[in-house]
C-alpha positions, 0 to 999 in steps of 0.5 A: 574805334575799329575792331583792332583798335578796340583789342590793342586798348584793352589789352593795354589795360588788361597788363597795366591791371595785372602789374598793379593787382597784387599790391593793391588787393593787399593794401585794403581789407580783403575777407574773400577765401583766404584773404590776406595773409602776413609775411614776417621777415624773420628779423623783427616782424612779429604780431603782439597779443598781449598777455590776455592768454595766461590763464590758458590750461589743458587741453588746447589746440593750436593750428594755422596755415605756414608757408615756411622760407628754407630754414633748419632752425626754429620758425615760431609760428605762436606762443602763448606766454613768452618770459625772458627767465623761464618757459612758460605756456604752450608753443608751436614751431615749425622747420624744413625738416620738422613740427614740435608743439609743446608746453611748460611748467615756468620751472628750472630755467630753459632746460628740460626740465620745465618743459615738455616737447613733442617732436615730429619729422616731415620732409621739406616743410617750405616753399608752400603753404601747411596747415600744421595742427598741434592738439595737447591734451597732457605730457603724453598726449600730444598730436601733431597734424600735417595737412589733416594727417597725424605725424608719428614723433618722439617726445622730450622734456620733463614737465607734466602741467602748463604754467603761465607766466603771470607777465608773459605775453603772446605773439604770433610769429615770435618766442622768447628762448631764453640767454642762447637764443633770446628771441626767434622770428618767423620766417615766411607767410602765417594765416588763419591762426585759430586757438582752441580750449578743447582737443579737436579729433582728427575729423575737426581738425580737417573740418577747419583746415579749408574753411573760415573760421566761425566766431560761434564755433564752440570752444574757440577762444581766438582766431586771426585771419590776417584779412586787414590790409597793410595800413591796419597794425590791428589784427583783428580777432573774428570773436573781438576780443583778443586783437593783436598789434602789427610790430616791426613792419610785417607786410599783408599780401594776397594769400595763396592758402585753400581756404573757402566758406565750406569745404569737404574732403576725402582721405586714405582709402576714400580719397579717390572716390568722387566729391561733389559740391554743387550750387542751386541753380547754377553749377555742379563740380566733382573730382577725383584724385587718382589712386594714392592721394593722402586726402583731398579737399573741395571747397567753395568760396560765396563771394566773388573773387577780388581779383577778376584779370583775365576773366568776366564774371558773368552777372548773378554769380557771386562764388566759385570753387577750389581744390587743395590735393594733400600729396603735391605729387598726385593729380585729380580729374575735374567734372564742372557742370552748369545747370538749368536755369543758368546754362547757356549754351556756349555763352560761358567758359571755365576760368582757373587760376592756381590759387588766391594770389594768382595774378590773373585767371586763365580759361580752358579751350572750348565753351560750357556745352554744359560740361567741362571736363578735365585732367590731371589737374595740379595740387592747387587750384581754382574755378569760376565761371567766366563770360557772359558773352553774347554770341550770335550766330555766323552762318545761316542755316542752310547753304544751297548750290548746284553741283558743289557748295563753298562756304566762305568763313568771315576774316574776323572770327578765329578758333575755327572748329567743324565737328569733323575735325576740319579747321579750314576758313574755306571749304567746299561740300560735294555730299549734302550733310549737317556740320556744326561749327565752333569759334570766336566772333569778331567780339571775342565770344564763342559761338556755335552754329549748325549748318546744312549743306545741299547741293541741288541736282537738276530737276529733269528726266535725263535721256535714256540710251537707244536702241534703233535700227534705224532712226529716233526722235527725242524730245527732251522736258520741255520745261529745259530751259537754254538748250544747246546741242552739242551740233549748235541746236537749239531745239527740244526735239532732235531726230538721231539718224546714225548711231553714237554719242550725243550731249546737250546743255540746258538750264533746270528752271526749279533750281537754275541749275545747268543740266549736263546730260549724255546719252548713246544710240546704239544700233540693234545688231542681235537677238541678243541686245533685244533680249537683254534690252526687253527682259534685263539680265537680272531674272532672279526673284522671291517667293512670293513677288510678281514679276508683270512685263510690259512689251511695247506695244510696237513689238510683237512677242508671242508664246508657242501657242500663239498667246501675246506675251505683251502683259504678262504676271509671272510668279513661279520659276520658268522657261519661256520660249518667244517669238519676237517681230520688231522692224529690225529682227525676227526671232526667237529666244528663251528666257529663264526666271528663277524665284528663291526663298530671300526671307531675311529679317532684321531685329531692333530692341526698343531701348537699351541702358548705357549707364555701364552696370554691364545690362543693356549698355550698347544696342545693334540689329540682329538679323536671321539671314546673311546680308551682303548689304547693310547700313544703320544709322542713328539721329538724335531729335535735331536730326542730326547724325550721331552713329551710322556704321556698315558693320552688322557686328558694330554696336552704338553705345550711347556716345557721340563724339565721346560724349554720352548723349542726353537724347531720351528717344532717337530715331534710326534707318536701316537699310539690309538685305541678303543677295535677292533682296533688299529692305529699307526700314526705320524707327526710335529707340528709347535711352535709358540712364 
């Protein structure tokens, strides 16, 4: 089976997976997060718990998970001791518009006498999941919580006890009414329905809302999580003793509420403070909500996830991480790290999907290098790590060429990214350099490869211009392979009789290599080409340097007092007068030195902190003079380039391509120097976090 092939079929099976994973998930027993949920029609569907809960007395605390359809009458999510002649025990409902919890005294019918309500406003309350809370501690003491938040409400009724019916019974998703509504269903999706005989405070009701209920958490009497799959009409109780019964055909699916193993949280004032949760040994997540959040929470899941479309679970990791933001409308940075020893470098990739029913994952572009960080992330959602691939490298890791260097990527990697920017299949290198490479292999893993670019020059002396007055022999390296003069020769040696410009090939046998060189024979017409050619035009130096000329020794130069002017050390500002005897000139001339003050110094602090505590957070040289010539650059231990810059007032401040360097110690070159002189000088720095 081909490459392409092999992507066709699996692609196949990939839909065929997601089409059906929805369904299946929900027709078996799923305990994984929040698991399964129950949806009720609002016609008959409802869940029987009997009358085992008639001796319930105050204070109690009732809460669950609603996805509530659009409704502005009642939606009853539970009730504990429903009789067709009286209220009787305490309820919970739910509407668009509204939460009431309340209780009765079984006395006076269906008015409101017999029972007492509390009633709590909150704007579209539907088409998502709630966590609703009601705490009923006494007639004036009922709170009602949304979210972990409590509401504000107004109370209505006259009872002040809760009386059970001796033949009243309980049910999730259903309460009798009384003649002008005898029955009411619940229309939508119910989870994780807990019953306490204590009143939770504020902290214990967020505590529960997105995590799995313990059967040994103290002061629970029951708890339904809904986890069995469609053939079961038992609902199971966690703690075992109160399970329910499935009445009128009310459907399991997949459920959509954060729930997780453990979760923490942040509300009011605090909730845009960073949360952390991490797991030896493999990963590290925090988040941030941006300022105005009500509350969020960070929880974790200690299974692997049940549906696992569009993602590869990598071998050994058995959890992953959700975010539930309380305020739909708010937004949170995710900062998702792998640790040692499960990192791996771009092995690994950060799945999310929006929550537990999601059909399939998706993954964020780029690999684990080892962190990943993102954005403005939605209310819900949730991360696992995904891959495991075995990523080999594309490119050896140096390419060589004589002038020019051309890298040729393979047709079956795709993603193409070089760290400066460039997306190009092809490209051709001038300038030697080390360039990272990322993409996707021809096994649809990420990769990642450093390359350095050399591009060779001809190992040879290239042939200076001449001077003559008459004629000049030259003799090329007489390693030079295949030479070809410009004229036809062949030859290593050449004798030049007029003046013009001449050229030859030939072939550098270190590096194979061809050898283009030019050079001009130039007659000497004056005093001044002599000069000019013998003591340069450059005659400014510094205190303390010694300039030594060397004459030919074919040349006879002289001081006025006869002294040979052939080796000479010259240390101090002055004026020479010479006379010069060659073949082609007699003459005399004057030539000037000058010697300045160019001390300059360059200072470079040891190490520096770029934690942002305003001390030390950026580093660049100093310098005591003026510099007309100044380039720094920074390599971190690879020897890879990671700051260079031009500007003596630029700093580095401990980043490379936006991202803070890990690098304890780096090494860096500097090359300054004022107008008389310049300097070249290296050495470490150490980074301190």
């Amino acid at each position: 089976m081909n490459f392409i092939s092999m992507q066709f079929t699996s692609l196949r099976f990939l839909v065929i997976f997601i089409f059906l994973s929805p369904f299946s998930f929900s027709q078996v027993a799923n305990n994984v997060g929040s698991g399964n949920s129950i949806d009720f029609d609002s016609n008959d569907d409802r869940v029987n718990l009997g009358p085992a809960l008639n001796n319930l007395t105050l204070p109690l605390t009732i809460m669950a998970w609603v996805k509530p359809n659009p409704q502005t009458t009642i939606n009853p999510v539970f009730s504990s001791s429903s009789d067709g002649s009286d209220w009787h025990g305490i309820w919970l409902h739910v509407a668009s518009d509204r939460v009431q919890a309340a209780f009765a005294d079984g006395d006076g019918g269906f008015g409101l006498a017999s029972r007492r309500v509390k009633v709590c406003n909150y704007t579209n309350l539907h088409n998502d999941w709630f966590h609703v809370s009601a705490v009923i501690t006494n007639a004036n003491d009922i709170k009602i919580y949304v979210n972990g938040i409590e509401l504000s409400g107004s109370y209505n009724g006259d009872a002040t006890q809760l009386v059970n019916s001796p033949t009243g019974e309980a049910d999730i998703g259903y309460h009798e009414r009384g003649p002008s509504s005898p029955v009411v269903h619940f229309n939508g999706g119910i989870d994780e329905v807990r019953l306490w005989d204590i009143a939770l405070s504020e902290s214990q009701v967020r505590d529960q809302m997105c995590r799995q209920v313990l059967a040994t958490e103290p002061g629970l009497i029951a708890a339904w999580d809904f986890n069995e799959g469609n053939a079961s009409t038992t609902i199971n109780d966690v703690k075992g003793a109160l399970n329910g019964t499935r009445i009128g055909g009310a459907l399991t699916e997949l459920s959509s509420a954060p729930v997780g193993n453990s979760s923490i949280y942040l509300y009011g004032a605090q909730s845009s403070s960073p949360l952390n949760m991490q797991q030896a040994q493999t990963d590290a997540v925090t988040i941030q909500a941006e300022p105005g959040t009500d509350g969020i929470h960070l929880y974790r899941v200690d299974f692997p996830p049940v549906n696992q479309a569009g993602m590869s679970l990598p071998n050994g990791l058995s959890h992953y991480y959700g975010v539930y933001s309380i305020n739909p409308n708010q937004k949170f940075t995710l900062d998702y790290n792998l640790v040692v020893p499960f990192y791996s470098p771009n092995v690994y990739e950060l799945a999310y999907r929006n929550h537990n029913a999601s059909p399939s994952w998706a993954t964020f572009p780029g690999f684990f290098s080892p962190n990943v960080n993102q954005s403005n992330r939605g209310r819900h959602e949730e991360y696992v790590i995904s891959g495991s691939c075995s990523a080999p490298g594309i490119l050896p890791p140096l390419f060589s060429s004589c002038n020019q260097v051309q890298i040729n990527l393979p047709t079956n990697i795709s993603a193409i990214l070089w760290n400066d920017g460039d997306t190009s299949r092809t490209r051709t290198f001038y300038q030697n350099g080390t360039y990272i490479l990322t993409g996707i292999n021809q096994n649809g893993c990420g990769f990642s490869d450093t390359v350095f670019v050399e591009v060779l020059e001809p190992n040879f002396n290239p042939m200076p211009d001449f001077e003559v007055c008459d004629s000049v022999i030259v003799n090329l390296d007489p390693n030079l392979l295949s030479i070809n003069w410009d004229n036809g020769s062949s030859n290593s040696q050449r004798v030049i009789y007029t003046a013009g410009t001449y050229h030859y090939e030939a072939v550098d046998p270190f590096t194979g290599c061809t050898v283009l060189d030019t050079f001009i024979v130039r007659p000497i017409y004056s005093a001044a080409i002599l000069t000019r050619s013998l003591f340069g035009t450059e005659r400014s130096y510094c205190v303390g340097d010694t300039l030594k000329l060397n004459i030919p020794s074919d040349l006879d130069v002289r001081l006025p007092d006869g002294r040979s002017f052939n080796h000479y050390e010259i240390t101090t500002t002055s004026i020479y007068r010479l006379s010069i005897s060659e073949a082609c000139i007699d003459t005399t001339i004057f030539v000037s030195y000058d010697f300045f003050d160019c001390s300059c110094e360059m200072f470079i602090a040891s190490a520096f902190s770029p934690n942002g505590d305003g001390l030390n957070d950026r580093i660049r040289p100093l310098s005591n003079c003026d510099l007309n010539y100044y380039h720094w650059s920074i390599y971190n231990r690879w020897g890879i380039l990671i700051f260079e810059s031009y500007d003596p007032e630029e700093y580095f401040d401990g980043t490379f391509n936006g991202t803070e360097i890990n690098s304890s110690t780096l090494v860096y070159k500097i090359a300054y120097g004022n107008i008389y002189k310049q300097r070249t000088e290296s050495g470490t720095i150490q980074v301190i976090r």
